[in-house]
KEVO-648079 format. One record per residue (C-alpha): residue number from 1; residue in three letters; x, y, z. Coordinates in Angstrom, 1 decimal. Each point is the difference from the previous one (the first is absolute). Layout:
BEGIN
n;res;c1;c2;c3
NUM;Ala;X;Y;Z
...
end
This chain:
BEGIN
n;res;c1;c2;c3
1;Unk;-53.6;49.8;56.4
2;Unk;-1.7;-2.4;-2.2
3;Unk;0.7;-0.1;-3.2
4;Unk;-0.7;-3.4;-1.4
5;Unk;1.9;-1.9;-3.4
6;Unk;-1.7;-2.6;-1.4
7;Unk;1.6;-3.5;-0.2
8;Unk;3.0;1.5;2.0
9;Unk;1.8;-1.9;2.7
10;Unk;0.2;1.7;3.3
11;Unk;3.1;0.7;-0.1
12;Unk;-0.3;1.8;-3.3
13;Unk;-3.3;2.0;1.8
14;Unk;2.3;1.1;2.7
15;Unk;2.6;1.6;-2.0
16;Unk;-2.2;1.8;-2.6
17;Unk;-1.5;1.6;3.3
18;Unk;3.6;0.4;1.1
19;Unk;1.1;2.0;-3.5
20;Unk;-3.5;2.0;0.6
21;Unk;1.0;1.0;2.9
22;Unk;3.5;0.7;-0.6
23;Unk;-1.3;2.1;-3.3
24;Unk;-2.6;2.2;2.8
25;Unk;3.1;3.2;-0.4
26;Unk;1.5;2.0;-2.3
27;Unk;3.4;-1.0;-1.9
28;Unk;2.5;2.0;-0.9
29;Unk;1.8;0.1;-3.8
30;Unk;3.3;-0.7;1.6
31;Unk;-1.8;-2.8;1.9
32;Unk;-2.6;-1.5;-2.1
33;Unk;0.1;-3.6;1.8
34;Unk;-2.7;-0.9;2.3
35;Unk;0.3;1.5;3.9
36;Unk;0.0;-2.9;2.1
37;Unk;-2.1;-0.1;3.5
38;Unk;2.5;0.4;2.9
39;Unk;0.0;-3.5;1.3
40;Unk;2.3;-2.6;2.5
41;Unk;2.3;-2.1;-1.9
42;Unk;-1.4;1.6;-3.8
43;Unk;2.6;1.6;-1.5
44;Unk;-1.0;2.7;-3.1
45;Unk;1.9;-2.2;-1.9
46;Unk;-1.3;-3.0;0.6
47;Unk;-3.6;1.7;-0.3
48;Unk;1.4;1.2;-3.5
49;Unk;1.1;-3.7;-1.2
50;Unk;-3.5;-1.2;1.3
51;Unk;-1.9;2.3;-2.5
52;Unk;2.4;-0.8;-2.9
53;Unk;-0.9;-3.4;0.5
54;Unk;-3.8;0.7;0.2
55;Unk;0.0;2.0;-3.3
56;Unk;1.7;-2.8;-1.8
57;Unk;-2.3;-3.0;1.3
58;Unk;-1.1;-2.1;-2.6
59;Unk;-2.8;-0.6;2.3
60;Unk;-1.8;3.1;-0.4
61;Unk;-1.0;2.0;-2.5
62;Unk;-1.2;3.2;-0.8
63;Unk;-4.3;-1.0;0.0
64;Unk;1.0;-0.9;3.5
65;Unk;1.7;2.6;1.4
66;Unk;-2.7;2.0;-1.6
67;Unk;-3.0;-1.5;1.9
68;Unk;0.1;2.0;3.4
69;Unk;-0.3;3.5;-2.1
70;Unk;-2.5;-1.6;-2.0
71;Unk;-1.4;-0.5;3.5
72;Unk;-0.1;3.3;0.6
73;Unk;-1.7;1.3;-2.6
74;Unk;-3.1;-1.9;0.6
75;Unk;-0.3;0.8;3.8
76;Unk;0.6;3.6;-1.1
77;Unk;-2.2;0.2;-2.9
78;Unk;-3.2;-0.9;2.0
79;Unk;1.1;2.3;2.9
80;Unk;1.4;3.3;-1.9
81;Unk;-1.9;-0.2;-3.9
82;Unk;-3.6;0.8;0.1
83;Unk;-1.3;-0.9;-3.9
84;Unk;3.1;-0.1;-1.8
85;Unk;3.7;-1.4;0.6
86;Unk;2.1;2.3;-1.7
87;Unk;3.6;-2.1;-1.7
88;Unk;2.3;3.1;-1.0
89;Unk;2.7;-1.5;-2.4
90;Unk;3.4;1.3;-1.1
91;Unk;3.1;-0.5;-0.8
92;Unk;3.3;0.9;1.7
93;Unk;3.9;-0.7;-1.7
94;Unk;2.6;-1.2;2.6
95;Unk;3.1;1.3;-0.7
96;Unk;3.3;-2.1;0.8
97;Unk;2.6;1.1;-2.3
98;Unk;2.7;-0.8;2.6
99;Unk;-1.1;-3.5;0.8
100;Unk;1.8;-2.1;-2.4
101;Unk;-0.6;-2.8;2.4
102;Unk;-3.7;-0.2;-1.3
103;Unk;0.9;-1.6;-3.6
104;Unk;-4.0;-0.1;-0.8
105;Unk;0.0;3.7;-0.5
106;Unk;-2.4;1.6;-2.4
107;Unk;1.3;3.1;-2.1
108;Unk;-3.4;2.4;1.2
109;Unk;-0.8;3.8;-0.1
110;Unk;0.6;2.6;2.7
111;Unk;-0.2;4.2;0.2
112;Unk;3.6;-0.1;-0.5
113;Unk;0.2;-2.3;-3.3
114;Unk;0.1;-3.7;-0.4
115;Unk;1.6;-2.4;2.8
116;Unk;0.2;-4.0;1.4
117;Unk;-2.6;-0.9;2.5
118;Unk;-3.4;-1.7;0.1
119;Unk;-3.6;1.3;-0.8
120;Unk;-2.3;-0.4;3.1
121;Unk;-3.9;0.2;-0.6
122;Unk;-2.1;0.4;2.9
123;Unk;-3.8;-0.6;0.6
124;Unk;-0.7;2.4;2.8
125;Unk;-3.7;-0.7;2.1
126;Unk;-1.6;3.7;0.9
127;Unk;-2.8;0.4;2.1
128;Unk;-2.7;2.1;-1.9
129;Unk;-1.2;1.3;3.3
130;Unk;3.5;2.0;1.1
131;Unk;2.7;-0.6;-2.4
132;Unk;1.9;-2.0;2.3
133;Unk;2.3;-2.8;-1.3
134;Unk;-0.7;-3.3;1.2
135;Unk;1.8;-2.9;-1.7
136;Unk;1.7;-0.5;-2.9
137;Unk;-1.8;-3.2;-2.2
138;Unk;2.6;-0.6;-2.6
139;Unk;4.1;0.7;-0.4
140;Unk;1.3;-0.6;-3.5
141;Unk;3.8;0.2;-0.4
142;Unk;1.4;-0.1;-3.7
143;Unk;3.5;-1.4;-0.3
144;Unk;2.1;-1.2;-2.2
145;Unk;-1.7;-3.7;0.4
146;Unk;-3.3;1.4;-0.2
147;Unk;-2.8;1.5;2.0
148;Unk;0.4;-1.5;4.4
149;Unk;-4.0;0.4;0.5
150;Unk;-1.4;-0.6;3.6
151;Unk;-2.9;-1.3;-2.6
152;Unk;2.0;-2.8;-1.2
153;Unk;2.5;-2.7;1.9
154;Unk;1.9;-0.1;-3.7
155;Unk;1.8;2.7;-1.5
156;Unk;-2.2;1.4;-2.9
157;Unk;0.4;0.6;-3.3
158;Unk;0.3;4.1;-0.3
159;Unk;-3.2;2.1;-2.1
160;Unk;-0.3;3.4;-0.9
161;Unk;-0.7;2.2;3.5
162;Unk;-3.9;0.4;-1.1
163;Unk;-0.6;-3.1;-1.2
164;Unk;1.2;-1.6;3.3
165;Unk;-3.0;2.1;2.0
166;Unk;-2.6;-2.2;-1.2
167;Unk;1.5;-3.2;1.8
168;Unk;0.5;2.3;2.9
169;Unk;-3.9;1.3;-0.4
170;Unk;-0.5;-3.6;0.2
171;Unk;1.8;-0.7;2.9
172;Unk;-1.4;2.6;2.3
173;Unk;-3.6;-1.0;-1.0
174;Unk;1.1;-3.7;1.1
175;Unk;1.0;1.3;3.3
176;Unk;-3.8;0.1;1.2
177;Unk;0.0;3.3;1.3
178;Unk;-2.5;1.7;1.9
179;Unk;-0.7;2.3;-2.7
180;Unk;0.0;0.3;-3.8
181;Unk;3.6;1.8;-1.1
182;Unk;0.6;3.2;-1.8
183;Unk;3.4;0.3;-1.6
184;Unk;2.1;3.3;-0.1
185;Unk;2.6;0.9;-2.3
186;Unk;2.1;2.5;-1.6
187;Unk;0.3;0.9;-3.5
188;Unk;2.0;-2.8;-1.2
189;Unk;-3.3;-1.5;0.0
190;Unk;-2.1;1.7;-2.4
191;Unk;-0.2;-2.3;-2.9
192;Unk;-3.1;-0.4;-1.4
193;Unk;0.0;-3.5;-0.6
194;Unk;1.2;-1.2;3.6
195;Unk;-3.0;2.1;0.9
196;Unk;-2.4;-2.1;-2.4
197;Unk;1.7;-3.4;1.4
198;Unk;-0.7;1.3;3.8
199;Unk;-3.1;1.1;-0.4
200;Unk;-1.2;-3.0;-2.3
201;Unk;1.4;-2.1;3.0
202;Unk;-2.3;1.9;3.1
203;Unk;3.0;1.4;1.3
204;Unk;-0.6;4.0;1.4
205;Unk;2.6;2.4;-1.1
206;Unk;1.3;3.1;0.6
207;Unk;2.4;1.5;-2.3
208;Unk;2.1;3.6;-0.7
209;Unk;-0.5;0.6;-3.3
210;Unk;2.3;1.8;-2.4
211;Unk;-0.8;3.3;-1.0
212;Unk;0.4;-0.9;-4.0
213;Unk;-2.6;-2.6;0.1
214;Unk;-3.0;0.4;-2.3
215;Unk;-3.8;-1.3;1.1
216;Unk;-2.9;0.7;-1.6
217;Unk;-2.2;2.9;2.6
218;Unk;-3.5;1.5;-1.1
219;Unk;0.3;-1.2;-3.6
220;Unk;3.7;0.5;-1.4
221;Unk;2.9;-1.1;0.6
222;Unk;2.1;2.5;2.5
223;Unk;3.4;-0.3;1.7
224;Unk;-0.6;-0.4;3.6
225;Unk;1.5;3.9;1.2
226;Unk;-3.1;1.1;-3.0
227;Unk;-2.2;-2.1;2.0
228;Unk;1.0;1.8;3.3
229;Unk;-0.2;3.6;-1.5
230;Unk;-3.7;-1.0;-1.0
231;Unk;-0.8;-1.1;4.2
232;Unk;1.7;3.2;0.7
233;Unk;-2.1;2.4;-2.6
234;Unk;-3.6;-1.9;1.3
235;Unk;1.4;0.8;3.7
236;Unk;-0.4;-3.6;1.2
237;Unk;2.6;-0.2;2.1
238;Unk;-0.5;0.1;3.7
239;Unk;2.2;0.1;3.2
240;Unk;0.3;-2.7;1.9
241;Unk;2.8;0.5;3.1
242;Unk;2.8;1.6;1.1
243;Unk;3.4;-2.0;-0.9
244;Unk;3.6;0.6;1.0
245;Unk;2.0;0.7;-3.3
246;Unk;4.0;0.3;0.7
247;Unk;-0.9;1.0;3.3
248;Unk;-2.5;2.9;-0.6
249;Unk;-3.3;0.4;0.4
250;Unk;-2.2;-0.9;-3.2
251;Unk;-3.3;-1.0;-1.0
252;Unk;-1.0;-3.1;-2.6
253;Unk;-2.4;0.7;-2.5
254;Unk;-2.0;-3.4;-2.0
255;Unk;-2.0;0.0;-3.0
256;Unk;-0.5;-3.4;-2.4
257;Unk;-1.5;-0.8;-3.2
258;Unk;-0.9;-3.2;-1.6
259;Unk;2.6;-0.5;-2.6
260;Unk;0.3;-2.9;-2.7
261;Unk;3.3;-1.9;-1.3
262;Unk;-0.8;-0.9;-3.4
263;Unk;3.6;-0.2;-1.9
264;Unk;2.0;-3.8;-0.2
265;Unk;2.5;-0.1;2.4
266;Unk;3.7;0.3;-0.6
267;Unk;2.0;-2.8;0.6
268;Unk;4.0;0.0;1.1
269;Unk;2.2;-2.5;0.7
270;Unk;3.6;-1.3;0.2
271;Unk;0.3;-3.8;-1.7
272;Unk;3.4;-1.2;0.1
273;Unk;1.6;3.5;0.4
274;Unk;-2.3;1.1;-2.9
275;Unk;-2.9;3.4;0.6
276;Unk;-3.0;-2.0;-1.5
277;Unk;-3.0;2.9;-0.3
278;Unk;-3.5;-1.7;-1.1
279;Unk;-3.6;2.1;-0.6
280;Unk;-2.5;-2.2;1.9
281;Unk;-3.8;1.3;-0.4
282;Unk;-2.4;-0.5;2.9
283;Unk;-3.8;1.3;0.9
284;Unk;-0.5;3.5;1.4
285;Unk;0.3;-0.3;3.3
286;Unk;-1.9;3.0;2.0
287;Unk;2.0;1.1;3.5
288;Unk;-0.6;3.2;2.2
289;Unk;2.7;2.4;-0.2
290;Unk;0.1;1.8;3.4
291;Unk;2.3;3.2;0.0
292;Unk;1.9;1.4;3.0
293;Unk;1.4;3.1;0.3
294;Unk;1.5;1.3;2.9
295;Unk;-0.3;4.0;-0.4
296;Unk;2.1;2.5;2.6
297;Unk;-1.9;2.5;2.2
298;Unk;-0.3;2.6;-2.9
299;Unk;-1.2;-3.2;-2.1
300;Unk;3.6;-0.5;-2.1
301;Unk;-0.2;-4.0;-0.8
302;Unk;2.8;-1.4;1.3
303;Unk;-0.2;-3.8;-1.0
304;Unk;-2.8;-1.8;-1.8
305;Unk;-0.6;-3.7;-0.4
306;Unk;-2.2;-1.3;-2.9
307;Unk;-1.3;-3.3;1.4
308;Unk;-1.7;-3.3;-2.4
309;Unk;-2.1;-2.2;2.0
310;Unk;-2.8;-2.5;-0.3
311;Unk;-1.0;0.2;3.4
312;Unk;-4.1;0.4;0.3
313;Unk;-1.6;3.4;0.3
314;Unk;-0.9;-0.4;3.6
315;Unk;3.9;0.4;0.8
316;Unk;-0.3;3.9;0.0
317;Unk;2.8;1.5;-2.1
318;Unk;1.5;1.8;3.3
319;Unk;0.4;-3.5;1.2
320;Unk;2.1;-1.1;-3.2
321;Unk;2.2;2.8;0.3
322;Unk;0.3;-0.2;3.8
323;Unk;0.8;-4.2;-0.7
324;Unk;2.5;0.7;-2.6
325;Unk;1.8;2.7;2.1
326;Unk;0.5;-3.1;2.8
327;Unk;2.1;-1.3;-2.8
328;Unk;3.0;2.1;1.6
329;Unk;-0.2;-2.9;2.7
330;Unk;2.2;-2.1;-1.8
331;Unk;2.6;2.3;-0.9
332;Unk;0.4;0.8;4.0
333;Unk;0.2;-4.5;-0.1
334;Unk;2.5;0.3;-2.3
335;Unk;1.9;2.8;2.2
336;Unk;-0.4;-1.9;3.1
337;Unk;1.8;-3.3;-1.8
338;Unk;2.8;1.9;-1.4
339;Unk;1.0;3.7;2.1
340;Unk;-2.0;0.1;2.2
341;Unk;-0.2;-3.4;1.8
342;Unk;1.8;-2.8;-1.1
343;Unk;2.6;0.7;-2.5
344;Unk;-1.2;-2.3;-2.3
345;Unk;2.2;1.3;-3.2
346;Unk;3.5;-0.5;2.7
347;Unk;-1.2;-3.8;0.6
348;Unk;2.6;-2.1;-0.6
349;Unk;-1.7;-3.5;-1.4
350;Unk;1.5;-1.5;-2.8
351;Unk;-3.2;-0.8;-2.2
352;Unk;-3.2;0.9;-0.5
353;Unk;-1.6;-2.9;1.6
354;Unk;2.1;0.5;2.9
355;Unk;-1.1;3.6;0.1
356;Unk;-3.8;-0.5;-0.6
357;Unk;-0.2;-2.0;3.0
358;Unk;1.5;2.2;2.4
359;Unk;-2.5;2.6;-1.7
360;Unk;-3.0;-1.8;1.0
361;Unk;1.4;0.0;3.8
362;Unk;0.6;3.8;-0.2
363;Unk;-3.0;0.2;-1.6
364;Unk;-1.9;-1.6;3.5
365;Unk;1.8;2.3;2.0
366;Unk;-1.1;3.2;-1.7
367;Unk;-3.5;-1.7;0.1
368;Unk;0.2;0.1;3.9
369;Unk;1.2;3.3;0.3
370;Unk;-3.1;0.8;-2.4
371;Unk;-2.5;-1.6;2.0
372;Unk;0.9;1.3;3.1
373;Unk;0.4;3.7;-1.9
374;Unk;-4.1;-0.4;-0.5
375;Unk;-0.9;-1.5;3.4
376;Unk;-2.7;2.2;1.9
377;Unk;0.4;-1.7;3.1
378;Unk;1.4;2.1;2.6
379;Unk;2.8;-2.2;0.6
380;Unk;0.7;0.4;-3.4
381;Unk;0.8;3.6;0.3
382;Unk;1.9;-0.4;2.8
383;Unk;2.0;-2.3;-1.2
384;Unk;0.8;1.9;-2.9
385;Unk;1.1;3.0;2.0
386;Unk;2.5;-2.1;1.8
387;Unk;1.0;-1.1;-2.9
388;Unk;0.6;3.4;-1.8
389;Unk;1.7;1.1;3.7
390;Unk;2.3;-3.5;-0.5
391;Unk;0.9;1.1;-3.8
392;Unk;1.7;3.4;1.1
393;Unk;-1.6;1.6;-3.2
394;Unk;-2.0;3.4;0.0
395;Unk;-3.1;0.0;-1.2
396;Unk;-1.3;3.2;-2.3
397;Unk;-2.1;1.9;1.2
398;Unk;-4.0;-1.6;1.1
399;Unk;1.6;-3.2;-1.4
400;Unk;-0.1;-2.9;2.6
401;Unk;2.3;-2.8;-1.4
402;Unk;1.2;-1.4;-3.4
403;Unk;0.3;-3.6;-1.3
404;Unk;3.8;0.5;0.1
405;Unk;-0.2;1.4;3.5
406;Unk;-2.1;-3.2;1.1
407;Unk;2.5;-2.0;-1.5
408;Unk;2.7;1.7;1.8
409;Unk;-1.5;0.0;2.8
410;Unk;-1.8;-3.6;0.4
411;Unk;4.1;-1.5;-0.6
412;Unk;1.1;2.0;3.1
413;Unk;-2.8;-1.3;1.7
414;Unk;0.5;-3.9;-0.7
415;Unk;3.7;0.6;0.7
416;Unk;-1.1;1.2;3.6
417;Unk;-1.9;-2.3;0.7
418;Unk;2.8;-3.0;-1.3
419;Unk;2.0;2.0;2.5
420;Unk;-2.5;-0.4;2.7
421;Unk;-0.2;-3.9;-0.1
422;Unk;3.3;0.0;0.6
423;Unk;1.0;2.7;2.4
424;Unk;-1.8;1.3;3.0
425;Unk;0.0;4.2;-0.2
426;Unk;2.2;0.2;2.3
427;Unk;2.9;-2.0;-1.2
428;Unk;-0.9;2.2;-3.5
429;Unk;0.7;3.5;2.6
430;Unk;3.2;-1.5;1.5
431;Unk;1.5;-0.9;-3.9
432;Unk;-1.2;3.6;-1.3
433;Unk;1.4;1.7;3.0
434;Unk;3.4;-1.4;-0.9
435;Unk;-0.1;2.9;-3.2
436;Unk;-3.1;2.3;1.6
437;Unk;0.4;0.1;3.7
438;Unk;-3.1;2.0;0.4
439;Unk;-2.5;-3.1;-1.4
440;Unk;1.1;-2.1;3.0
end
């Protein structure tokens, strides 16, 4: 494994590939700490007071840590993107009411009402040719202090959630990857004059848009589901593929229209614990609207999305839709951090800085997992079945392995082969038989 830091000693190399390694399994919410390798003379406690230490080191710093995903991304982006490098954003509220240890609690908003935590926002890479994940490029955690950015080696000064994307836009152009970057994200986003600042800036965008928003179509001005009636009357829209929806059998129907933004943008913020709400006019800015339905078998629509982009014409709209459906990738990120993988709400760090470095290393491990999950070698697939046969986990049905079944999996497997430097399979028969006398 090589996974260099920049201006890191060597003994600082070694133990991020240590905490990498150690973060290759899932955790349990009873158990939340880092697994340590089976090793001679390394107790899981001393293992534990090692990484405390290493998140606490005044000697690194989040830009660092940050560098091997960063890394990644590039190496994937040439490999797995073919014209565009598609950066799915969101946002994701940790929840640790219980933890009064961590005094730089934020009051933030769940399902369930409000509660103390953090706010993570995540940068995700996607390749536009499959959909796969590949690396994060950014990890903003908002705390009491202020926003721990793997952008920054300070802690920053905390912005409204939209207006902190263009720095991020920014950032991931910087990067120098192998292809130009289409952002993705949800609703929260549709605000016509982050759209103006994006698109005055060159940055592609792709954008849910809220069903009350008004554009100006063929002449007047119309509410977006008017605009849809009038593709569905002139029978524009076509079929495009067959999608799973809920676990059924569907089909995905696109149609778009050139659509223009003409109204001044409405402003909101907070100042001082104050709602400050500000008209700011702007030019019309033209978009396509691209409209996906997803219709039953007896043609029922079951979901539709009403996409804003700025994307050329030569991007078909099928494409758009398929690219902003790929945006589900980093919910399944988010699943693997928290229930699915590692626990991340049950981590017991006392701060946020503490707990946005350990991120970043968890982060690197569900980036292995990745690249080996889209590795066409035939290796590749064989090592993922052993790994899938190592997690214990059943598959559904014509599905060959998940992420979280890797992960399982690929910690037995590093485990074993601790073991195996230090015991011959034989001396491993003899202990076993002593509670299994059959595996003698």
């Amino acid at each position: 494994m090589q996974l260099p830091l920049p201006n890191t000693e060597p003994r600082l190399q070694r133990r991020y590939e240590q905490l990498v390694r150690e973060h290759c399994g899932p955790a349990h919410a009873t158990a939340a700490g880092l697994r340590a390798v089976p090793a001679e003379q390394v107790t899981a406690f001393a293992s534990t007071q090692a990484a405390w230490r290493y998140y606490h080191n005044p000697r690194l710093d989040l830009v660092q840590l940050m560098a091997p995903l960063l890394t990644a991304a590039r190496q994937s982006a040439s490999e797995a993107c073919d014209r565009f490098c598609l950066v799915v954003h969101d946002w994701s509220s940790l929840d640790y009411a219980t933890h009064t240890t961590k005094r730089d609690r934020i009051r933030i908003t769940l399902g369930k009402g409000d509660a103390l935590g953090y706010d993570l926002r995540t940068a995700l890479l996607v390749s536009d040719r499959t959909g796969a994940p590949l690396a994060p490029l950014c990890h903003d955690l908002r705390a009491a202090d202020g926003v721990h950015s793997s952008r920054a080696a300070a802690v920053q000064r905390p912005d409204s959630r939209l207006d902190e994307l263009a720095a991020v836009f920014d950032f991931v152009d910087a990067q120098g990857l192998a292809r130009p970057a289409v952002h993705l994200i949800d609703r929260e986003a549709d605000s016509v004059g982050h759209y103006r600042q994006w698109h005055h800036a060159g940055h592609f965008f792709i954008v849910r848009a809220d069903h009350d928003r008004l554009v100006r179509y063929d002449g007047q001005e119309r509410s977006l589901p008017s605009v849809v009636r009038c593709l569905q009357r002139r029978g524009v829209f076509q079929e495009v593929r067959e999608v799973t929806f809920r676990g059924r059998r569907a089909r995905q129907f696109v149609a778009e229209a050139t659509v223009t933004l003409e109204r001044p943008a409405r402003q909101h913020r907070v100042v001082q614990g104050v709602k400050k709400h500000k008209i700011v006019p702007g030019p019309p800015l033209t978009l396509r609207l691209v409209v996906s339905q997803v219709r039953d078998g007896r043609g029922r629509l079951l979901v539709e999305w009403l996409l804003f982009t700025n994307l050329p014409t030569n991007i078909a709209a099928a494409e758009v839709a398929l690219w902003y459906y790929w945006r589900w990738q980093v919910e399944s990120f988010f699943k693997l951090l928290k229930g699915a993988g590692h626990e991340l709400e049950h981590w017991q760090q006392d701060s946020a800085a503490a707990l946005a470095r350990r991120l970043l290393i968890a982060s690197m491990a569900c980036v292995l997992v990745w690249q080996l999950a889209r590795n066409p070698a035939p290796e590749a697939a064989q090592l993922r079945s052993l790994l899938v046969r190592l997690s214990g986990r059943q598959m559904a049905w014509g599905v060959a392995f998940t992420e979280p079944a890797l992960l399982a999996g690929l910690w037995v497997l590093l485990a074993m082969l601790a073991v195996l430097q230090q015991h011959s399979v034989d001396e491993l028969r003899a202990l076993a038989a002593l509670i299994l006398p059959d595996t003698s």
